[in-house]
C-alpha positions as CSV (number, residue, x, y, z in Angstrom):
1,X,11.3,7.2,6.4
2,X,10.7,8.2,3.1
3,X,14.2,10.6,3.4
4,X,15.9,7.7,4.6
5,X,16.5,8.1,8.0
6,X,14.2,6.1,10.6
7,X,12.2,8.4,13.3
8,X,11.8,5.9,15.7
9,X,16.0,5.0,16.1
10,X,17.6,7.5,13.7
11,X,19.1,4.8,11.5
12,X,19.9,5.5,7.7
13,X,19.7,2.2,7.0
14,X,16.0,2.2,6.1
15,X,15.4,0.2,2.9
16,X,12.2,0.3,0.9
17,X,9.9,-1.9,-2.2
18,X,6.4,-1.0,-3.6
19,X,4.2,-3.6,-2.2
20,X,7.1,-5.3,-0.1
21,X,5.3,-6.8,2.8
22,X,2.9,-9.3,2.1
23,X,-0.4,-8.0,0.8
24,X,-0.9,-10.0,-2.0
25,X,-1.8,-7.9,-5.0
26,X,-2.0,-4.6,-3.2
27,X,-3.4,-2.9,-0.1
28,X,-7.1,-2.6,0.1
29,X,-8.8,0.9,0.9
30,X,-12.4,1.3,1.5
31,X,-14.2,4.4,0.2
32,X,-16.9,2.6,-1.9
33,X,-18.8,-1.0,-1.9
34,X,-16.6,-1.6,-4.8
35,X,-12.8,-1.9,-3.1
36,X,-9.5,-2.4,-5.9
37,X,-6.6,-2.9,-4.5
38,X,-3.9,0.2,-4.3
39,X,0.0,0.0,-4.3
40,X,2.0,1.2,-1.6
41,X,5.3,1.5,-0.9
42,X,6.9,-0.4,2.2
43,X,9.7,1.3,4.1
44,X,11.5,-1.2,7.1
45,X,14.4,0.3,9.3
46,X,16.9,-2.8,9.2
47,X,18.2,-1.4,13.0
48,X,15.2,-1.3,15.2
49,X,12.6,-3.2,12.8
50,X,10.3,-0.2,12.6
51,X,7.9,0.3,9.3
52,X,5.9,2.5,7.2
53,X,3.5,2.2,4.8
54,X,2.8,5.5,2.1
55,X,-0.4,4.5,-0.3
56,X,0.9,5.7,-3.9
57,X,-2.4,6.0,-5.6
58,X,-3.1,9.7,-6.1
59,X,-6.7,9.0,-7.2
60,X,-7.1,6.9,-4.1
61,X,-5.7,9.4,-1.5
62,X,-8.3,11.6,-3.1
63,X,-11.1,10.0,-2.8
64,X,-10.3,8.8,1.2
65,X,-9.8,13.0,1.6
66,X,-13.8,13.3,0.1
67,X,-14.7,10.0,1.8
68,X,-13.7,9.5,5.5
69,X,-14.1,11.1,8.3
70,X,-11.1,14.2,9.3
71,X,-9.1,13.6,12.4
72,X,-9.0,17.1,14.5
């Protein structure tokens, strides 16, 4: 989604806005008791309705990679 074409339908017309669908003030991430709220960027395919979310905190993504569990 992020190059602008939708994987689900193939659509270009994917459209985008940090924090566009309704979290508030951000999207909350667990790695420690004390949780802050992250940005993300929103990503909506206007054909088929299909959506992504991408955190954009750097310093959050790191801390999930020391943090949580590894899939595989």
């Amino acid at each position: 989604m992020r190059n602008g074409k939708c994987p689900k339908c193939g659509s270009n017309n994917v459209f985008t806005k940090k924090d566009g669908i309704g979290t508030g003030d951000g999207f909350y991430v667990r790695t420690s008791f004390m949780v802050s709220p992250s940005t993300v960027n929103d990503y909506i395919c206007t054909d088929c309705g299909y959506v992504e979310r991408f955190i954009d905190d750097k310093k959050k993504l790191a801390e999930v990679a020391q943090k949580w569990q590894k899939v595989g």
